[in-house]
C-alpha positions in Angstrom: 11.1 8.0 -20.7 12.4 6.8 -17.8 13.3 10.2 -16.3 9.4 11.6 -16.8 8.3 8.3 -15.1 9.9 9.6 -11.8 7.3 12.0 -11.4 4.7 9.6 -11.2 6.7 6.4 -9.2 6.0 5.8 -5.6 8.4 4.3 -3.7 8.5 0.8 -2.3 7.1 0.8 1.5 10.5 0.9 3.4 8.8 0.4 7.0 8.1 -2.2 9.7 5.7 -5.2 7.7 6.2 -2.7 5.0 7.3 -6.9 3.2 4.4 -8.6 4.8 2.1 -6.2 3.6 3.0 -6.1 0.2 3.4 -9.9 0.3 -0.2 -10.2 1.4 -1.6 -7.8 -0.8 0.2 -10.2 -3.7 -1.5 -13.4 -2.3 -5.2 -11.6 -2.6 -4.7 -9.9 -5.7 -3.3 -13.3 -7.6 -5.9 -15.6 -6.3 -8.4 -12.5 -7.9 -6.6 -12.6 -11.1 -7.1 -16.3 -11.2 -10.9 -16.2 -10.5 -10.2 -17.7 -7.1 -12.7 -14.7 -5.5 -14.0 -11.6 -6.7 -11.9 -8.8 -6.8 -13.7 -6.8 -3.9 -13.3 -10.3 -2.1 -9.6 -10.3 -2.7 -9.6 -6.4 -0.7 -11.7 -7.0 1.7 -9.2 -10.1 3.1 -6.0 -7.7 2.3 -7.4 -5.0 4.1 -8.2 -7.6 7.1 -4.8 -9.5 7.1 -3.0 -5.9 6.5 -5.0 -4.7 9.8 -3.3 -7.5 11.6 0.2 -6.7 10.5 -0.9 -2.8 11.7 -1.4 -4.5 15.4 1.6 -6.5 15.3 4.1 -3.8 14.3 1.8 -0.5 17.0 -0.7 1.4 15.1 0.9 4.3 16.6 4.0 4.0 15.1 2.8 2.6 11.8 1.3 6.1 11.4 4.2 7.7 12.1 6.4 5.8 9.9 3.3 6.3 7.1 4.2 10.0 7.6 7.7 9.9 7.1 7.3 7.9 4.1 4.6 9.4 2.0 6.8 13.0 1.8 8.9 11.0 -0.8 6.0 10.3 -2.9 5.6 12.5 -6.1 4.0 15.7 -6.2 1.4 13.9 -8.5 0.3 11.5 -5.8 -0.6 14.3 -3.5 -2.2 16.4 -5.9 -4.4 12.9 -6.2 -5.1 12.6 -3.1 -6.1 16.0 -2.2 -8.6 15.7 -5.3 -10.4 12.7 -3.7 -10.6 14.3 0.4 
């Protein structure tokens, strides 16, 4: 069980505000979960608070350290991806 589950883990976001991000995304998905705001509510902030953590840390090398990162994720995950571009 746990071994097959490999295939489909991603790994945590090891990267400058790679904590604040998650962190934030935590805060908005809770108070969503609570009936605090509506779920596309709870997105729309975490996409805008996770936009400012992009400008503090340089869009520019967020992307880059996005790159390095995402060649760890499964095979799964990309075959995802490339089914949704």
């Amino acid at each position: 069980m746990l071994l097959a589950s490999l295939g489909v883990c991603i790994p945590e976001i090891i990267m400058n505000g790679g904590i604040e991000y998650m962190s934030l995304l935590d805060i908005e998905v809770q108070s969503a979960l609570r009936d605090l705001k509506t779920a596309q509510k709870a997105l729309d902030n975490a996409a805008k608070v996770w936009e400012g953590v992009t400008e503090l840390y340089g869009r520019d090398d967020q992307i880059e350290q996005w790159r390095q990162l995402k060649q760890y994720f499964p095979q799964s995950v990309h075959d995802a991806v490339a089914r949704k571009t």
